[in-house]
KEKE-3310 file (N, C-alpha, C; in steps of 0.2 Angstrom, whole numbers, plus 5000, padded with zeros to 4 digits):
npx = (5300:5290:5293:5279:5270:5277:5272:5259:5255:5258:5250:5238:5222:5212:5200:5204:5212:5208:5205:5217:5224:5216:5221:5233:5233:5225:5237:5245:5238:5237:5248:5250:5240:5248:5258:5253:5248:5258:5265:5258:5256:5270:5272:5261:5271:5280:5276:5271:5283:5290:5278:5281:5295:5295:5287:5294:5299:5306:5303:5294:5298:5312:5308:5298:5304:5314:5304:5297:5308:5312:5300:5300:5311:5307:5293:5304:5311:5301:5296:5308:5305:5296:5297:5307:5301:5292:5301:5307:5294:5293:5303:5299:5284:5290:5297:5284:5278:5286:5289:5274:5272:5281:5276:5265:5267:5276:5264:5257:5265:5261:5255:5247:5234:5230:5240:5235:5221:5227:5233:5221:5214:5222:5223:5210:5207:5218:5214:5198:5203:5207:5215:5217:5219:5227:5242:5253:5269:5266:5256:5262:5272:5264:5259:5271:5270:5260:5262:5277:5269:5261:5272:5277:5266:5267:5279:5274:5265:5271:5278:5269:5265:5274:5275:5264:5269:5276:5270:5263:5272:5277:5268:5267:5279:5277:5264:5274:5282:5272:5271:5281:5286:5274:5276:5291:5283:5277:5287:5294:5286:5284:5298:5298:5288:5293:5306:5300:5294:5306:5313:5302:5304:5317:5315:5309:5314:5327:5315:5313:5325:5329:5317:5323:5334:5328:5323:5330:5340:5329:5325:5338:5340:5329:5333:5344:5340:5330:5341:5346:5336:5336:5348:5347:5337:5342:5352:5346:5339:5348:5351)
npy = (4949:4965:4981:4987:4976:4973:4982:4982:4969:4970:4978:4969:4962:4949:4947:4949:4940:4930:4937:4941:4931:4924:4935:4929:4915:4920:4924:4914:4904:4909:4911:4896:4894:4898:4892:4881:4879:4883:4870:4863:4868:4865:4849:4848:4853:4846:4834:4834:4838:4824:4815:4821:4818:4805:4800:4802:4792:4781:4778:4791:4805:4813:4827:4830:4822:4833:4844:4839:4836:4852:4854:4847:4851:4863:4861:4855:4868:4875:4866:4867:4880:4882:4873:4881:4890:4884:4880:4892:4898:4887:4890:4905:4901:4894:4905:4913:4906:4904:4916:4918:4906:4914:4926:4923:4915:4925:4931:4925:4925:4936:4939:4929:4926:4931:4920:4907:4908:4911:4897:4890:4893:4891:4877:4872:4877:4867:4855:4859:4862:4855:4845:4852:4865:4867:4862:4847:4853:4866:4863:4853:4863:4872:4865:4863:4876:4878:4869:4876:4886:4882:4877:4889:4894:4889:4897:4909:4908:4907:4917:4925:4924:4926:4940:4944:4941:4949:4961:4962:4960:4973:4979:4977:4982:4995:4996:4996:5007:5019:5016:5016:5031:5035:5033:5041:5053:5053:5052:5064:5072:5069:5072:5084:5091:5085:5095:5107:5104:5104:5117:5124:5119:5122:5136:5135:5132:5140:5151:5150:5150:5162:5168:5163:5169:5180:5181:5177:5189:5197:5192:5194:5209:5209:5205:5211:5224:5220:5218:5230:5237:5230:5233:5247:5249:5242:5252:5262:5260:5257:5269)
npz = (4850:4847:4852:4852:4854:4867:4875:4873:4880:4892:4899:4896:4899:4908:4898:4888:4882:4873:4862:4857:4855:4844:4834:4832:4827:4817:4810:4810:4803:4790:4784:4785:4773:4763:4762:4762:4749:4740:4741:4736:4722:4719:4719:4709:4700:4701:4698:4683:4678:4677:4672:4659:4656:4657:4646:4632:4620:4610:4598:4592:4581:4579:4578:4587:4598:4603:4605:4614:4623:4626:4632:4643:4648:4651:4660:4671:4674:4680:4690:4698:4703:4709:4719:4726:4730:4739:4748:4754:4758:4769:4778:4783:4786:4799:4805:4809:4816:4826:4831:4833:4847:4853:4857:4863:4873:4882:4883:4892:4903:4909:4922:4936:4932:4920:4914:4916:4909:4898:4895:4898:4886:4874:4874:4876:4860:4854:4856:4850:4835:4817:4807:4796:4800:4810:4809:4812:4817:4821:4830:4840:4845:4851:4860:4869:4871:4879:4889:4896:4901:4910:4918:4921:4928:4940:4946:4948:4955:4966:4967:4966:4981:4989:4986:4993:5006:5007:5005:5017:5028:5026:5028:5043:5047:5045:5053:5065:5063:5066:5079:5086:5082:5087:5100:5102:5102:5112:5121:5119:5123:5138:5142:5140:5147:5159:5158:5162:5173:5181:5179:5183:5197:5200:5200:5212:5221:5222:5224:5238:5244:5243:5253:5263:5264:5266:5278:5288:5288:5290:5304:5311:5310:5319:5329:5334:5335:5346:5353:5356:5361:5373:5381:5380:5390:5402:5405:5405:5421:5427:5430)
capx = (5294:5294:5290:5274:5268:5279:5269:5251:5256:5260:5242:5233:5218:5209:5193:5207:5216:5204:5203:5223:5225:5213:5225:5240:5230:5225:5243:5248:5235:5235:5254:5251:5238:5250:5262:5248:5248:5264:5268:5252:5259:5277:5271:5260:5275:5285:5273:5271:5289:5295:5278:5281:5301:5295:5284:5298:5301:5310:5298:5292:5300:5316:5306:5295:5308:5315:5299:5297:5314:5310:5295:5304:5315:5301:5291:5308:5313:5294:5295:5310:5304:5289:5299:5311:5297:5288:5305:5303:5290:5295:5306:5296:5280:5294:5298:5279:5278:5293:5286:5267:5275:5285:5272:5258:5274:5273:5258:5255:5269:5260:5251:5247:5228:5233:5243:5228:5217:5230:5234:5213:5213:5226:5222:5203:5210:5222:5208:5193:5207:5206:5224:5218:5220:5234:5247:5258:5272:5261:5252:5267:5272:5259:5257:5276:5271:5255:5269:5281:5265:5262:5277:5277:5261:5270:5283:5271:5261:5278:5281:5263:5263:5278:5272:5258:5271:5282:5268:5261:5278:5280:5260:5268:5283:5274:5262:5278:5285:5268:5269:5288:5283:5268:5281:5293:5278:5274:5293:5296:5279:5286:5305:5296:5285:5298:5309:5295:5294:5313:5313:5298:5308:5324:5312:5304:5322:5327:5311:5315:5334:5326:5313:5326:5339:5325:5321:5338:5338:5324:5326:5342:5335:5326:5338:5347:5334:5328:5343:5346:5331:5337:5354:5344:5331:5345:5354:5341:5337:5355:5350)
capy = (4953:4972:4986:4987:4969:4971:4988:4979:4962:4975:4979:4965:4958:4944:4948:4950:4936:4926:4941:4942:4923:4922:4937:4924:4911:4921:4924:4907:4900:4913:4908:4888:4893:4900:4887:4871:4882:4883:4864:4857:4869:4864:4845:4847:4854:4838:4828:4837:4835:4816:4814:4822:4816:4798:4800:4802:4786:4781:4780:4798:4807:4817:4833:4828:4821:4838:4848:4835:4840:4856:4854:4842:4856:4870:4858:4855:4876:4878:4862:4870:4887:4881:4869:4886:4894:4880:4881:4899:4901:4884:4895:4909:4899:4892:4912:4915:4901:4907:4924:4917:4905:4919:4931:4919:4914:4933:4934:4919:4926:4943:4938:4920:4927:4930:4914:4901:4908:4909:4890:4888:4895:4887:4868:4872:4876:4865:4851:4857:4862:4849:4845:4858:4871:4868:4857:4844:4858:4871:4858:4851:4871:4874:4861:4867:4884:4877:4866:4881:4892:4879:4878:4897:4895:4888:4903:4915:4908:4907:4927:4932:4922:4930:4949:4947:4942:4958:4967:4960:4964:4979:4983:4977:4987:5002:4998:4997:5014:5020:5014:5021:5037:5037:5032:5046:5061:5054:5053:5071:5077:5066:5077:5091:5093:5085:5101:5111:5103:5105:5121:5127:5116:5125:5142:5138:5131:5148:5159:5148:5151:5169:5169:5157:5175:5187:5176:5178:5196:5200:5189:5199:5214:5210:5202:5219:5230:5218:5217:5237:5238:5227:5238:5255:5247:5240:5258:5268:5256:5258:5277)
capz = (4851:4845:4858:4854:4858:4873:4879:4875:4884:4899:4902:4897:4904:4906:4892:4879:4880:4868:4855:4857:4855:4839:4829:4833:4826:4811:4807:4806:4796:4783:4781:4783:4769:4758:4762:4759:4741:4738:4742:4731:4715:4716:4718:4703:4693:4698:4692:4676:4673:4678:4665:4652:4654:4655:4640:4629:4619:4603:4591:4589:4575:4582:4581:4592:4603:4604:4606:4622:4628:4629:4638:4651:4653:4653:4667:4676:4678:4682:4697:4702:4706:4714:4726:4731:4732:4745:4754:4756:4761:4774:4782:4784:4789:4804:4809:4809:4822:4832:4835:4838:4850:4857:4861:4868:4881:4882:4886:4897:4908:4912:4929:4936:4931:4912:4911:4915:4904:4890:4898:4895:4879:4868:4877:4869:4852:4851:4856:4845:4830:4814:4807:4792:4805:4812:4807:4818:4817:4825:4835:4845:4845:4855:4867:4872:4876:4885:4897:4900:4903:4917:4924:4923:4934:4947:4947:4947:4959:4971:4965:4970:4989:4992:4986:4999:5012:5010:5008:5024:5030:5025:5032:5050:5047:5043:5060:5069:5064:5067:5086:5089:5080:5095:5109:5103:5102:5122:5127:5118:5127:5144:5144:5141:5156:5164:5159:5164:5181:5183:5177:5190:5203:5200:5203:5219:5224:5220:5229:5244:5246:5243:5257:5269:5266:5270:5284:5291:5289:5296:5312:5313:5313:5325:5335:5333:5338:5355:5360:5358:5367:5380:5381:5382:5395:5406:5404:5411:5427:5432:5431)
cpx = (5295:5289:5282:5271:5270:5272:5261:5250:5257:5253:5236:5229:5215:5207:5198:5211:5213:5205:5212:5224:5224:5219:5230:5238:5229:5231:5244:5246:5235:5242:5256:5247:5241:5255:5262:5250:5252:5268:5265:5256:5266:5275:5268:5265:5279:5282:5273:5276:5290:5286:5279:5289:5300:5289:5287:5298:5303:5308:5294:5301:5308:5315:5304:5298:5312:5310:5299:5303:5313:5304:5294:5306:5310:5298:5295:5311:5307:5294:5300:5309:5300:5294:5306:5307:5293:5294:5306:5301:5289:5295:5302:5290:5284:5295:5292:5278:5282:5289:5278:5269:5278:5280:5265:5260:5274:5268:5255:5261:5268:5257:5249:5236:5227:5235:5237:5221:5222:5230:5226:5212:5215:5224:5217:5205:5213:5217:5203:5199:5209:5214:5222:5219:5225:5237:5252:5264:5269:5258:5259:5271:5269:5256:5266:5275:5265:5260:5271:5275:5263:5263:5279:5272:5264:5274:5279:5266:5267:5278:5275:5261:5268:5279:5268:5262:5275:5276:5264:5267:5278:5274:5263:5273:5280:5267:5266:5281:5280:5268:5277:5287:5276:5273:5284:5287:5277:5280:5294:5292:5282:5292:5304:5293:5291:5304:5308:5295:5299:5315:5310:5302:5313:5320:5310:5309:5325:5324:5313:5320:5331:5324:5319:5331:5335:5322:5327:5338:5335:5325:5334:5342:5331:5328:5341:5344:5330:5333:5348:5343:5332:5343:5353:5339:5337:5348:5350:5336:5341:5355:5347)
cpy = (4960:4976:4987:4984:4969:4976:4986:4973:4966:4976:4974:4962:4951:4942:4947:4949:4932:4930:4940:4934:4924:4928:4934:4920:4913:4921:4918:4905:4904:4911:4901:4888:4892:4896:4882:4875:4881:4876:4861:4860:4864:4854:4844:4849:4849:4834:4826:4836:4828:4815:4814:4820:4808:4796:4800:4793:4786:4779:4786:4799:4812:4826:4834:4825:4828:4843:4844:4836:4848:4858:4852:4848:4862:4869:4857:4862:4877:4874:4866:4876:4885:4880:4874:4889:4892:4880:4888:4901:4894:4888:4900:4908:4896:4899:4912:4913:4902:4912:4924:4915:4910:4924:4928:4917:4922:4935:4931:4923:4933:4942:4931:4921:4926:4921:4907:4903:4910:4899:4886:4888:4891:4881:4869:4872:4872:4858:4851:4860:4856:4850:4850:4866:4874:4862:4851:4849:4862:4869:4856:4858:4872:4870:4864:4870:4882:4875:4869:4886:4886:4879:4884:4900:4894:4894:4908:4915:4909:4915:4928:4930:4927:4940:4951:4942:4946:4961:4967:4963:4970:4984:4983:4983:4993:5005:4999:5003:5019:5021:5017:5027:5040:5039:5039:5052:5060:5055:5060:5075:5075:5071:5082:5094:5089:5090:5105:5111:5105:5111:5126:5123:5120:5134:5140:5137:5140:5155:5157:5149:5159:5171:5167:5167:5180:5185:5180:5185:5198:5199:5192:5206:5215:5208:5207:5223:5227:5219:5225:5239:5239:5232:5246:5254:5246:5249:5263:5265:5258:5268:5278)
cpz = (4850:4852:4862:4855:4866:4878:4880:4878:4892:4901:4899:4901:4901:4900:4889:4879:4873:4860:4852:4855:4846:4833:4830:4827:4817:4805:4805:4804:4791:4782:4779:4777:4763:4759:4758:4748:4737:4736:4736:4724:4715:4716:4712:4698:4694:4695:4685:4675:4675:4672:4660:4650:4654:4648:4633:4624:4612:4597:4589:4585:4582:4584:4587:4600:4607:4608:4614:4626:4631:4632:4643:4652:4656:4661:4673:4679:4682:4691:4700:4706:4712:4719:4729:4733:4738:4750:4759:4759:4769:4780:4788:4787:4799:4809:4810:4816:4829:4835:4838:4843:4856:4861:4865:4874:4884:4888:4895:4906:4911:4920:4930:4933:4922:4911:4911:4912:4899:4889:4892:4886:4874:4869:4872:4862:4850:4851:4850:4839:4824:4811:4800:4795:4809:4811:4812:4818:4823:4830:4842:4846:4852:4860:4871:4873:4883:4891:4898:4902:4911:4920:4925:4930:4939:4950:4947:4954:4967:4972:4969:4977:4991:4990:4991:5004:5014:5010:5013:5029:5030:5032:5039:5050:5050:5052:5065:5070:5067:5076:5088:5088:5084:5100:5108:5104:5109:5125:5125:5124:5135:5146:5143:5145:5158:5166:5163:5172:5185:5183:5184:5196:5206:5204:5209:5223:5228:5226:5237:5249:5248:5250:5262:5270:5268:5277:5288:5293:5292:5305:5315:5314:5318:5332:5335:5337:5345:5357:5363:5362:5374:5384:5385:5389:5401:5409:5409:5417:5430:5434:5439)
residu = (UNK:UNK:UNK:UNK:UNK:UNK:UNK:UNK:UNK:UNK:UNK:UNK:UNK:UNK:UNK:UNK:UNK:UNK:UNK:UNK:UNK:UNK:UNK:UNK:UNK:UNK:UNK:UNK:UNK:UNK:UNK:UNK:UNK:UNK:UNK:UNK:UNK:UNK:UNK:UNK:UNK:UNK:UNK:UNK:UNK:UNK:UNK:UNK:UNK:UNK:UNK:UNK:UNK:UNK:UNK:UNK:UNK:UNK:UNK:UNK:UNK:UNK:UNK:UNK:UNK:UNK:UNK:UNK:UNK:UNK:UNK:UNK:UNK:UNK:UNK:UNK:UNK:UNK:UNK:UNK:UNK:UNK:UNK:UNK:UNK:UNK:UNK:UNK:UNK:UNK:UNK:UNK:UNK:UNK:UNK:UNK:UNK:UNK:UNK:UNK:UNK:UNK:UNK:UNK:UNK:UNK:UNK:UNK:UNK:UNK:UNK:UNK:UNK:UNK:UNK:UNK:UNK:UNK:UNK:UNK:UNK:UNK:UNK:UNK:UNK:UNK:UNK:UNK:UNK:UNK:UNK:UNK:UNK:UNK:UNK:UNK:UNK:UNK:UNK:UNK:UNK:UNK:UNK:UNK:UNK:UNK:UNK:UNK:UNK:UNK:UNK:UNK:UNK:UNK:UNK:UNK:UNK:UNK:UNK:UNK:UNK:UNK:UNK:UNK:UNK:UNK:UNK:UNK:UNK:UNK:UNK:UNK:UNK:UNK:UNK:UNK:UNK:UNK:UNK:UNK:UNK:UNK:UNK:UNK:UNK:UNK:UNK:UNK:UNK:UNK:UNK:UNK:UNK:UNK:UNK:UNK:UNK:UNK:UNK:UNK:UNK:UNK:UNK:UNK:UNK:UNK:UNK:UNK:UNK:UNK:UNK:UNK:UNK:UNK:UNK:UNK:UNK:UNK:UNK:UNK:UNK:UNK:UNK:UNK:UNK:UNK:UNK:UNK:UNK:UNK:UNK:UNK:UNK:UNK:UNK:UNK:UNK:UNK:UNK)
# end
């Protein structure tokens, strides 16, 4: 199949299987035309010769017998041509068929969508098709692509359950990182008030020790200074 059949089977749709079918179709009857052609001429030149070699007989003149030699021979290079020429063009009606064949397989195995209307399509033709249309050659041809397009349905329809359970998978997946990618933004946002908390904790901790030492001090101070008092008060009683 050449590049460009591959790149147009790549994006085919539905509608334009039928159109794509019938240019298949064109090709291989325009070459079993030239084939039927080809067979009827070389048939009519065998005829012509095993005539005109059995017409010989031994009572004509020996000119005559000659001249009829050479016109067996002339009819027998002529039959032979033909009949290379219908092998020929055999062969090459045979390549024709390969590569239709090949690319209706082709076609058929673009999507399980494509395949059953290529499926539909060739069953019809091969149904309403008279044996001047297509040949037993072509005919049995084409019922094989029909059955491996079948049994391609089945692989295809296998391929496309299991595309919509990965991508079902994948959709959960994709909700699952969704829902961890929440959890972390709440645990990120949870360690960081909890920093926060620990942080102002660590601070009041802190102004408390602070306040507990000014405390201290103070009530020293004043323990200080009463019991100077009391010292200086006692002091001048005793006066």
């Amino acid at each position: 199949m050449e590049e460009k059949d591959k790149n147009l089977i790549s994006t085919v749709t539905e509608s334009d299987v039928p159109a794509l079918i019938q240019q298949q179709f064109v090709k291989m009857e325009s070459f079993k035309e030239k084939l039927t052609l080809a067979r009827k001429k070389a048939e009519d030149a065998n005829i012509a010769a095993k005539e005109i070699k059995d017409s010989k007989t031994r009572l004509l003149k020996m000119k005559t017998t000659l001249e009829q030699m050479q016109e067996a021979q002339v009819a027998l290079s002529e039959a032979t041509l033909q009949n290379t020429e219908a092998q020929e063009l055999s062969f090459e009606y045979q390549r024709v068929l390969a590569e239709v064949t090949k690319y209706l397989f082709g076609l058929g195995v673009t999507n399980i969508s494509v395949n059953r209307c290529v499926v539909k399509e060739l069953q019809m033709r091969i149904e309403q098709a008279s044996e001047e249309e297509i040949d037993e050659m072509a005919r049995n041809e084409l019922i094989n692509v029909v059955r491996q397009l079948k049994e391609q349905e089945d692989i295809l329809q296998k391929q496309k359950n299991l595309e919509e359970k990965i991508k079902l998978y994948n959709q959960r997946i994709d909700d699952i990182d969704s829902k961890i990618s929440y959890l972390e933004d709440k645990i990120d946002n949870y360690n960081a008030k909890n920093e926060n908390l620990i942080n102002e904790n660590e601070k009041l901790k802190e102004s408390i020790l602070i306040g507990k030492k000014k405390n201290i001090i103070f009530l020293s101070i004043s323990f200080l200074i009463g019991f100077t008092a009391l010292i200086i008060a006692l002091i001048c009683l005793n006066k």
